[in-house]
C-alpha positions as CSV (number, residue, x, y, z in Angstrom):
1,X,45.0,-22.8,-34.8
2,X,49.2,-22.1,-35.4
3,X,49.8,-18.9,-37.3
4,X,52.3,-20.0,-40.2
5,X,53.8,-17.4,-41.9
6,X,55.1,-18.8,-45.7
7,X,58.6,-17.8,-46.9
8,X,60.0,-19.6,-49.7
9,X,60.8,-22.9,-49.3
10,X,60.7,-22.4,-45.5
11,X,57.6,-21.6,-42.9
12,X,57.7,-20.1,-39.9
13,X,55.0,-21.1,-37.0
14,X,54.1,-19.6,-34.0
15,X,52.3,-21.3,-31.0
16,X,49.8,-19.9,-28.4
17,X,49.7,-20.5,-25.1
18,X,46.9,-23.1,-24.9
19,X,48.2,-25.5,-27.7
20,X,50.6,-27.8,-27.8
21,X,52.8,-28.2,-30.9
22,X,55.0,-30.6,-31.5
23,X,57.7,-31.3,-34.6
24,X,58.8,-34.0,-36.1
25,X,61.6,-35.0,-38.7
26,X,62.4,-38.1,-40.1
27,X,60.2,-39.3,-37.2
28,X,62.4,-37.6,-34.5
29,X,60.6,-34.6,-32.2
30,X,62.6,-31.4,-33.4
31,X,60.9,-29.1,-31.4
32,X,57.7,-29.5,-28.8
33,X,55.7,-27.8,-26.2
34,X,53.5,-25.1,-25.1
35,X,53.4,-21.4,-26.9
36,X,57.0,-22.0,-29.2
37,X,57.8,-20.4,-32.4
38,X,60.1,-21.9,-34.9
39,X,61.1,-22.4,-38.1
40,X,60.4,-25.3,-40.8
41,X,60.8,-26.9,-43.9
42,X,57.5,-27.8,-45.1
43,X,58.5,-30.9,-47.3
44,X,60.0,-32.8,-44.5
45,X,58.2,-31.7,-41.1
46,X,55.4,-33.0,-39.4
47,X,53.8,-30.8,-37.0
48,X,51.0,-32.0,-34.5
49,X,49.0,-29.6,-32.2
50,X,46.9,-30.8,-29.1
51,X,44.7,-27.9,-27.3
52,X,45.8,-27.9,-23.8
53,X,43.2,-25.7,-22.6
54,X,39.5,-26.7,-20.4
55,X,36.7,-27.5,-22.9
56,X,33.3,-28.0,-22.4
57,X,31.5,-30.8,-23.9
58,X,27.4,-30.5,-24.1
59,X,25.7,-33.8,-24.5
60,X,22.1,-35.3,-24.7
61,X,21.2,-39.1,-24.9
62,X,18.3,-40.9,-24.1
63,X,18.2,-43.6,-21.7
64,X,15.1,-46.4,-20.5
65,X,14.4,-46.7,-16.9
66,X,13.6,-49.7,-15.3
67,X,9.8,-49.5,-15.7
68,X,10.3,-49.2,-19.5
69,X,9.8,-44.8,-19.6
70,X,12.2,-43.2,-21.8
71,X,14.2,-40.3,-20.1
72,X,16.7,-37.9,-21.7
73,X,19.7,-36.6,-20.0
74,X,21.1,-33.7,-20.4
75,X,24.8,-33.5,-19.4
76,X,28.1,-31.3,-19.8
77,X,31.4,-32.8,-19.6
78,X,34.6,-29.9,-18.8
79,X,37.9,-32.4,-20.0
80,X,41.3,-31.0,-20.6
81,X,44.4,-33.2,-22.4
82,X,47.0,-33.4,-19.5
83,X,49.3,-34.8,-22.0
84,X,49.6,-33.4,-25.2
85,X,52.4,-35.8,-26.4
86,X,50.7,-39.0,-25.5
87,X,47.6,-37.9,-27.3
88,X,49.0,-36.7,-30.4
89,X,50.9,-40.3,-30.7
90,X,47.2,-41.6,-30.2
91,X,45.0,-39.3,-31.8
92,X,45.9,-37.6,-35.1
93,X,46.0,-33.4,-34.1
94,X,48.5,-33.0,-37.2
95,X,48.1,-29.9,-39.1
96,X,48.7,-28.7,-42.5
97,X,52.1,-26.6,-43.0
98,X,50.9,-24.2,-44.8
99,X,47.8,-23.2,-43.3
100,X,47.9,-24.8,-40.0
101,X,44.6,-26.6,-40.0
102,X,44.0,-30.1,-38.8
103,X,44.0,-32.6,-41.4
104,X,41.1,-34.5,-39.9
105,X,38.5,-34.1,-36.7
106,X,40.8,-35.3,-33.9
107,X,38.5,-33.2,-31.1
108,X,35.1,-34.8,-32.8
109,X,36.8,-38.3,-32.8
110,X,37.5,-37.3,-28.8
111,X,34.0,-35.8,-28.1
112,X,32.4,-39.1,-29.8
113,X,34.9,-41.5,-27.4
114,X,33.7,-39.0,-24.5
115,X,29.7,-39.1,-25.4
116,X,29.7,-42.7,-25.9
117,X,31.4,-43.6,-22.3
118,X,28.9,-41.4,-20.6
119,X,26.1,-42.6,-22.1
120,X,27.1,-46.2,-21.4
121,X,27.4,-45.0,-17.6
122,X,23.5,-43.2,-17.6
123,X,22.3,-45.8,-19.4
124,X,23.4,-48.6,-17.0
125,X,22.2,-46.3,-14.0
126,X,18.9,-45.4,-15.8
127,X,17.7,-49.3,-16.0
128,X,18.3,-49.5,-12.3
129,X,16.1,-46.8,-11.4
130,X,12.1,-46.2,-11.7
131,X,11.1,-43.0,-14.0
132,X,9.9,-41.4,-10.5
133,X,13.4,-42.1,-9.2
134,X,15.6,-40.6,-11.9
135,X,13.1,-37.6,-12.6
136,X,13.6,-37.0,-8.2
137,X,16.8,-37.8,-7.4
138,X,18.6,-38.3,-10.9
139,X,20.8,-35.1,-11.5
140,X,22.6,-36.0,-8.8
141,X,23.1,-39.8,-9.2
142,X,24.0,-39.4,-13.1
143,X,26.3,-36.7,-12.2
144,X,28.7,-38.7,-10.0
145,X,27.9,-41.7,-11.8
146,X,29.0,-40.4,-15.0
147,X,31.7,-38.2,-13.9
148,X,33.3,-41.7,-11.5
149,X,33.0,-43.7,-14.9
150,X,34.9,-41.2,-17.5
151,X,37.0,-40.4,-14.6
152,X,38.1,-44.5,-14.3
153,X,37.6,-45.4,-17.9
154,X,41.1,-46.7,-19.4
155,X,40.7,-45.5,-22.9
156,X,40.9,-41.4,-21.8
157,X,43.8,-42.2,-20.0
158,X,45.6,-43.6,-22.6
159,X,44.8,-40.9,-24.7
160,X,46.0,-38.5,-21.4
161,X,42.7,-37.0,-21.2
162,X,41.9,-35.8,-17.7
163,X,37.9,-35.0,-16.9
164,X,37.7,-31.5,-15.1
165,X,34.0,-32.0,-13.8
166,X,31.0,-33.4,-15.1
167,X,27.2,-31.3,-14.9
168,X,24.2,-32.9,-15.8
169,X,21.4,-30.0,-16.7
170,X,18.6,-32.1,-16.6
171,X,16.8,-35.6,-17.0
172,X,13.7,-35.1,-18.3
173,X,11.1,-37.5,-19.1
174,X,8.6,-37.5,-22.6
175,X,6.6,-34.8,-22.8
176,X,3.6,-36.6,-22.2
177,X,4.6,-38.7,-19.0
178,X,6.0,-35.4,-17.8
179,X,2.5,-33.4,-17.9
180,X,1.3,-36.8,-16.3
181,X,4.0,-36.4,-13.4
182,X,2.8,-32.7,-13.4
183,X,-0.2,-32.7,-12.5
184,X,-0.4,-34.3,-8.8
185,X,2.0,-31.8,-8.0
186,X,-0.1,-29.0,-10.1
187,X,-3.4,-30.0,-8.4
188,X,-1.8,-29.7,-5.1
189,X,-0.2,-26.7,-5.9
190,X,-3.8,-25.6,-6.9
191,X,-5.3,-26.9,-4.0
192,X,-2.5,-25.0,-1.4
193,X,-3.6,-21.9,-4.0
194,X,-6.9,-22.6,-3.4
195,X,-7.0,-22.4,0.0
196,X,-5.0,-19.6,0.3
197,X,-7.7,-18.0,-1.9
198,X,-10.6,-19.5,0.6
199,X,-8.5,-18.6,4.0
200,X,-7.8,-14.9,2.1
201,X,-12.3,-14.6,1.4
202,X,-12.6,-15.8,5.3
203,X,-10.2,-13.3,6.5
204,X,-11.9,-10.8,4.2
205,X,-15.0,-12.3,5.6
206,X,-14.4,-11.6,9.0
207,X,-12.1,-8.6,8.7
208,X,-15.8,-7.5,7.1
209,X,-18.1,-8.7,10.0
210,X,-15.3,-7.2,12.9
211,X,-15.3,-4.0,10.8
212,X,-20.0,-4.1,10.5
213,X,-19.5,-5.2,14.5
214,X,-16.9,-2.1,15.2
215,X,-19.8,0.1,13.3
216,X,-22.9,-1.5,14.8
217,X,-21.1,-1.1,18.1
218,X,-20.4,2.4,17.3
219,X,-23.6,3.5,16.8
220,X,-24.6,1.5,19.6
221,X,-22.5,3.5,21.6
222,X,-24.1,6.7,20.0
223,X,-27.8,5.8,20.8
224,X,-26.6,5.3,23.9
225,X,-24.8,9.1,24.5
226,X,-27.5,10.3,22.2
227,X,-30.0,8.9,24.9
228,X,-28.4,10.3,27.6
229,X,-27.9,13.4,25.7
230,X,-31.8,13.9,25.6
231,X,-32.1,12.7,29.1
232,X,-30.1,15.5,30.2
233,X,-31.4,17.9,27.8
234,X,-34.7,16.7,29.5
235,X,-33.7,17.1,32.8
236,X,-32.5,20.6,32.1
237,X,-35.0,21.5,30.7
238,X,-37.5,20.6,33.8
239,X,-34.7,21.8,36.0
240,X,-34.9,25.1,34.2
241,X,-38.8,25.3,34.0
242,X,-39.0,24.0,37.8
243,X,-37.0,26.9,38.2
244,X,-39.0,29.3,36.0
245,X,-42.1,28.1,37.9
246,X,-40.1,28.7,41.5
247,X,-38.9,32.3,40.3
248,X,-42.6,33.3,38.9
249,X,-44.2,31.7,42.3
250,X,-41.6,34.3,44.1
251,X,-42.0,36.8,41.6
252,X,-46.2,36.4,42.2
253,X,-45.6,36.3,45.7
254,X,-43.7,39.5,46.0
255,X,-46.2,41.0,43.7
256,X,-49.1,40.0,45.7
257,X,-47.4,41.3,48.9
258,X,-46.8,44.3,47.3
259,X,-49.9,44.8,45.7
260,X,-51.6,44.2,49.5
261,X,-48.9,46.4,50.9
262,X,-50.4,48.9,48.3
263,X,-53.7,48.2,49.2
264,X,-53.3,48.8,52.4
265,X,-51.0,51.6,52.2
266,X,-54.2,53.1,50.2
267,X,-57.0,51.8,52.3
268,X,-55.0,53.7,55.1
269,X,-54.4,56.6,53.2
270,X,-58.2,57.1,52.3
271,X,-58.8,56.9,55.9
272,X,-57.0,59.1,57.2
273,X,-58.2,61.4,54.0
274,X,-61.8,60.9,55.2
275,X,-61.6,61.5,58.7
276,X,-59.5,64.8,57.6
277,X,-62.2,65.4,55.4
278,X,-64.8,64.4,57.4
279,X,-63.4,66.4,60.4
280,X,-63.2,69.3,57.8
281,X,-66.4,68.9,57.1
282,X,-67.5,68.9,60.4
283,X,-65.5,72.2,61.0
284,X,-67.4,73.9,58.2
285,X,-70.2,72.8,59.4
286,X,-69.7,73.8,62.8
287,X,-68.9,77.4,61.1
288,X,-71.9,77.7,59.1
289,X,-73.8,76.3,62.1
290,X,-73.0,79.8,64.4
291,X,-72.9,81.8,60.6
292,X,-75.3,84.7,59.7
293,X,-78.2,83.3,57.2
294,X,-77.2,86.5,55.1
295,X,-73.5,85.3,54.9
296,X,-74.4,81.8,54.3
297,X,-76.8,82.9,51.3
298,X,-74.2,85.2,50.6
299,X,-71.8,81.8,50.5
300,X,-74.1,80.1,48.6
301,X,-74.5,82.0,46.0
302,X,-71.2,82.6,45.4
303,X,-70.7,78.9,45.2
304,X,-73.5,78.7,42.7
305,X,-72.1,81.8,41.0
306,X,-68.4,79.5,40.4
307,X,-70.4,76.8,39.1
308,X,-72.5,78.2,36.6
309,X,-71.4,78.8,33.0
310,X,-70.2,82.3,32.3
311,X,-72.3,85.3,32.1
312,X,-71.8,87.6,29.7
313,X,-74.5,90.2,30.8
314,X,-76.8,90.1,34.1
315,X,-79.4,93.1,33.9
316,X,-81.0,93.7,37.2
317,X,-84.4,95.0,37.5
318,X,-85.5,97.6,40.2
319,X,-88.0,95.0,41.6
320,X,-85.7,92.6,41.8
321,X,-83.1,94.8,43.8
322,X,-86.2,96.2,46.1
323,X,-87.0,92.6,46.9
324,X,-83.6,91.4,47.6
325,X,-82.8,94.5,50.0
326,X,-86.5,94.0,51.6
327,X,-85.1,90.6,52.5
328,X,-82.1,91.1,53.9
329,X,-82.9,93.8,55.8
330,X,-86.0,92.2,57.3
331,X,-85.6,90.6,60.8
332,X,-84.3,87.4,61.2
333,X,-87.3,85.7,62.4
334,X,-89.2,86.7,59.2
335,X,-86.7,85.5,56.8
């Protein structure tokens, strides 16, 4: 909108750079174009101003496809007026000179003439296509459809509107026929996700049964050391008795040879003791043999004499010592 400044009995208006303003007096342009300032009598001047800038049109319409289902379409037009001065002799864009508003809706009036031609284009696609057709491949043939129709369509030229580019969001059947359309595609979906879930348990499965195999074989593998563990503890243990028994066999053999060593050494010993003893005793004997009786009664008795127990007191009686001394001087025939 123009910013109009009031002064009295004059107005002064200034433009921005995406409108168009044009002046007329007595039906003569005075002064017209893009982002101009000027002044004006408000009695006598009629001043018209087009929007030269891109704007975007959102639309919805419903259309009926070719097997009888009801589709909407939901579409954005970008249009632009490429010439101001053939659309504000066309369409009224005049404004009031003292506020600078429009006197009327010339941008509805537009976006009505726009709406209409593009749903007469969707519409005439839509009953050549099946609902399966324009739900699949429909954005795309409404878009170029639409956009080659307003683009060719005589009445926005006239009017010097160009079309920019033409989106369409979506086309979108009823709600109900759209869960019906769903659900092939949501059981399948369901289906891939179930057997994801299934191939997921089986590789759980037999993650599981490699992991109870990698175990089992484990202690497979430990019975197995642990058997040849107490096989070699055994055969140690034989090795070391075996051993035992050989060392004690050697030890009872040395000990037996030195116990007969021993024996011997003894039995020999005692020999020679008892022929030194015995030829002792034959010596002695020999010397008692060629003795004096007196002197071997005289031995004797001392021999009894260190065997007896001790003697305190021996009294000795005269017939005792007259006997004893009759004896031994008596001849030796008589004794």
């Amino acid at each position: 909108m123009a910013d109009i400044q009031r002064r009295p009995l004059l107005r002064h208006l200034r433009g921005t750079p995406t409108t168009y303003v044009r002046h007329l007096r007595r039906g003569e342009p005075v002064h017209e174009g893009v982002g101009i300032s000027f002044w004006f009598h408000p009695l006598s001047a009629v001043i018209s101003e087009v929007p030269v800038d891109d704007r975007e049109l959102p639309m919805l319409f419903h259309a009926r496809t070719r097997d009888y289902q009801d589709i909407s379409v939901q579409a954005t037009v970008t249009y632009r007026i490429a010439e101001p001065a053939l659309a504000a002799r066309r369409l009224d864009f005049a404004i009031n000179p003292d506020t600078g508003a429009w006197r009327s809706a010339p941008l509805d009036q537009l976006a009505t003439t726009l709406t209409e031609t593009a749903q007469q284009h969707a519409l005439t696609l839509a009953a050549q296509m099946t609902l399966r057709e324009a739900v699949t491949s429909g954005p795309a043939a409404f878009r170029e459809t639409i956009g080659t129709g307003l683009v060719g369509d005589s009445r926005l030229s006239d009017i010097g509107v160009t079309i920019v580019g033409v989106r369409v969001v979506a086309v979108r059947p009823e709600a109900e026929v759209e869960r019906a359309l769903q659900t092939p595609a949501r059981e399948q979906v369901q289906q891939e996700a179930d057997r994801a879930t299934y191939e997921r348990r089986a590789a759980a499965v037999e993650r599981e049964r490699a992991i109870a195999e990698n175990e089992m074989q484990n202690q497979i593998e430990l019975a197995l050391r642990e058997e040849q563990l107490v096989a070699r503890r055994g055969q140690n243990e034989r090795r070391r008795a075996e051993e035992a028994a050989a060392a004690a066999w050697i030890e009872a053999q040395a000990q037996a040879e030195r116990d007969r060593l021993r024996a011997a050494t003894q039995a020999e010993n005692r020999q020679v003791m008892g022929a030194a003893e015995a030829e002792a005793e034959a010596a002695r004997l020999a010397v008692y043999r060629d003795a004096d009786p007196a002197v071997l009664l005289a031995l004797a008795a001392q021999a009894l004499a260190a065997r007896l127990p001790q003697i305190g007191q021996l009294n000795l009686t005269p017939d005792m010592v007259t006997g004893a001394l009759a004896r031994l001087s008596a001849p030796r025939e008589e004794r």
